[in-house]
Residue frames as qw, qx, qy, qz and C-alpha x, y, z in Angstrom:
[[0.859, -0.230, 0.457, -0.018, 120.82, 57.76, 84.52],
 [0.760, 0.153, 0.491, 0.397, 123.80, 56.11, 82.62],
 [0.165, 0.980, 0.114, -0.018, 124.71, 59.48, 82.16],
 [0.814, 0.145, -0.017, 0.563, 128.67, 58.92, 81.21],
 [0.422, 0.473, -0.002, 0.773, 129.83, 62.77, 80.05],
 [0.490, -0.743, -0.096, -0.445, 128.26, 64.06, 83.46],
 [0.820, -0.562, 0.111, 0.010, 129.97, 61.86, 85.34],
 [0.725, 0.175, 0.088, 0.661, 133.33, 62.69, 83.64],
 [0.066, -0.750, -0.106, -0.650, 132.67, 65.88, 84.31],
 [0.597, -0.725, 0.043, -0.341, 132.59, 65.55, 87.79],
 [0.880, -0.404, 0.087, 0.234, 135.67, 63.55, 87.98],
 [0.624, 0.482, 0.031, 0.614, 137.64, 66.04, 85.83],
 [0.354, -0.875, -0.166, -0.285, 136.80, 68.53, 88.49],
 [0.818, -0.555, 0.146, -0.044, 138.15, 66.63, 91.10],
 [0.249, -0.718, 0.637, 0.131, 141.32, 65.90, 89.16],
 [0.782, -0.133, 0.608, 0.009, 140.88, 62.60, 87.84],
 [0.226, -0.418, 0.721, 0.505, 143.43, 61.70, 84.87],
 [0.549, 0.399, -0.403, -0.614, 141.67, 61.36, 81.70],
 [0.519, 0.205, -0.808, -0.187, 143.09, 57.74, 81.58],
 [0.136, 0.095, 0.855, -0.491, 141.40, 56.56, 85.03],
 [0.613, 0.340, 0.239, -0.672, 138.28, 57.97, 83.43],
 [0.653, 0.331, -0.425, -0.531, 138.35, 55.66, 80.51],
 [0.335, -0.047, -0.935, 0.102, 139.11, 52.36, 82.49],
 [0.408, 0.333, 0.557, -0.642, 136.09, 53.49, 84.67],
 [0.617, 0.331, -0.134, -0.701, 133.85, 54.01, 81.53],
 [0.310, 0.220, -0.924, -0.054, 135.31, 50.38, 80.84],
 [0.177, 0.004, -0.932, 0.315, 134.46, 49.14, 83.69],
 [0.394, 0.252, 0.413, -0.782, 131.12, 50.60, 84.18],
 [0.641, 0.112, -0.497, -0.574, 130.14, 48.63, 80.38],
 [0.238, 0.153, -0.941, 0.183, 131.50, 45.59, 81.90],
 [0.114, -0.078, -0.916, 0.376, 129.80, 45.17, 84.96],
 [0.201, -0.581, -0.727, -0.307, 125.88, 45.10, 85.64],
 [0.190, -0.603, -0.093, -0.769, 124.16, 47.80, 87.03],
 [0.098, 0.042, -0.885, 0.453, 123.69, 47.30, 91.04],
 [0.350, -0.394, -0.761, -0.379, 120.45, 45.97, 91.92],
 [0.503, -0.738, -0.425, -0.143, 118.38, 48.00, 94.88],
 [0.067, 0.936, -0.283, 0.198, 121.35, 49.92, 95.69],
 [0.831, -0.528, 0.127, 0.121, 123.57, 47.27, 96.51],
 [0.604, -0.434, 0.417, 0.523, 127.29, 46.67, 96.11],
 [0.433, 0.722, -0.336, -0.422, 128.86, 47.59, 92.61],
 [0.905, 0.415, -0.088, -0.035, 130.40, 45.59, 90.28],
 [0.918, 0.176, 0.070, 0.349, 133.57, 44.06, 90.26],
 [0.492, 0.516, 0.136, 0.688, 135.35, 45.68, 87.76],
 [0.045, -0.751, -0.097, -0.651, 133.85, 49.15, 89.12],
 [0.667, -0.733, -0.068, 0.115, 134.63, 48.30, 92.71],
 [0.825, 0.013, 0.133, 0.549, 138.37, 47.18, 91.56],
 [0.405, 0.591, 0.120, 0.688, 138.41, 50.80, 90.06],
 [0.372, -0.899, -0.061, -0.225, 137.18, 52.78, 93.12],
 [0.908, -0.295, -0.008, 0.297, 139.97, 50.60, 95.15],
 [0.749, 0.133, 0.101, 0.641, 142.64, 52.34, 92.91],
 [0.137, 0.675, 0.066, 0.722, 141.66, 55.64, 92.58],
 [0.580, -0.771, 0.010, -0.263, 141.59, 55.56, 97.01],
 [0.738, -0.450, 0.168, 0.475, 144.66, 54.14, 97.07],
 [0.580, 0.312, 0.025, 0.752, 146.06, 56.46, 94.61],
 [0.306, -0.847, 0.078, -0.428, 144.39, 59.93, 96.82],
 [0.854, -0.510, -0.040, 0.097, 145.89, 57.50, 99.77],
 [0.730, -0.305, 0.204, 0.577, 149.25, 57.71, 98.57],
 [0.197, -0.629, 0.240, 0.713, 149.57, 60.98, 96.76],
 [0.384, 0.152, 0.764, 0.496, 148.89, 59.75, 93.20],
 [0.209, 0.422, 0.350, 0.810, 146.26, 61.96, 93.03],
 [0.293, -0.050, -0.591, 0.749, 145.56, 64.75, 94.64],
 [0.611, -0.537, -0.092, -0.574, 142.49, 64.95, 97.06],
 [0.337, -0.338, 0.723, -0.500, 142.17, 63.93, 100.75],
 [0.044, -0.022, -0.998, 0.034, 141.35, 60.28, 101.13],
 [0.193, 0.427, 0.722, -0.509, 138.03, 60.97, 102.71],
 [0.460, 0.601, -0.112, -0.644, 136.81, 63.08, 99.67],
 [0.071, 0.380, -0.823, -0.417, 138.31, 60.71, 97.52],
 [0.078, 0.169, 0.983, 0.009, 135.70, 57.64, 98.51],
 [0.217, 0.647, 0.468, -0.561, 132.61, 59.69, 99.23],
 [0.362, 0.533, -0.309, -0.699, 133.08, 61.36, 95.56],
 [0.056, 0.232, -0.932, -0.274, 133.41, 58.27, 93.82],
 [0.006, 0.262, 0.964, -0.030, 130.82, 56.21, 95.39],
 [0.266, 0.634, 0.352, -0.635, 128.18, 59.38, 95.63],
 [0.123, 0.517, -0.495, -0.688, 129.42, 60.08, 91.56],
 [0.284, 0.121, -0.836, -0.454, 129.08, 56.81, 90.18],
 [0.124, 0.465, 0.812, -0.330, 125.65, 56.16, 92.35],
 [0.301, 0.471, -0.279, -0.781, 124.65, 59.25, 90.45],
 [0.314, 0.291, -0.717, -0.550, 125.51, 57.74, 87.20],
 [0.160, -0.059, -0.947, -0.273, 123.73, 54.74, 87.86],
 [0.527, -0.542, -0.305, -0.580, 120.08, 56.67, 88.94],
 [0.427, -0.297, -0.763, 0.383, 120.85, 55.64, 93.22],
 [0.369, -0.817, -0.262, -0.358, 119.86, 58.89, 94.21],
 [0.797, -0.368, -0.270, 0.395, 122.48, 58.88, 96.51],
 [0.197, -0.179, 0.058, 0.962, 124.03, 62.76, 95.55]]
């Protein structure tokens, strides 16, 4: 849980730009932890948003559908959901 360099790890895999990974780590101090597996945060939704509309439009490159599923299975990881 709140395992950060794991879960950079798994989005370096996948491609994700160094600098998306530090406004995530931002955004993952920022915003509280979800409670009983519900909705992220803000901040950490706002980030998912970008990094599916950049797969969406070529920005970076993975297939849309991989794009959400990795994210939201990655950063449920990080925060102990059990969800991957």
């Amino acid at each position: 849980v709140n395992d950060f360099k794991s879960l950079e790890q798994v989005l370096r895999n996948h491609g994700v730009p160094q600098e998306d990974i530090g406004e995530l780590q931002e955004a993952l101090s920022s915003d509280p932890p979800p409670i009983d597996g519900g909705k992220f945060g803000p901040k950490v939704a706002a980030w998912i948003s970008k990094m599916v509309y950049k797969a969406a439009t070529g920005g970076w490159d993975i297939a849309i559908q991989a794009a959400g599923t990795l994210l939201a299975d990655a950063i449920s990881k990080y925060y102990g959901l059990g969800i991957v």
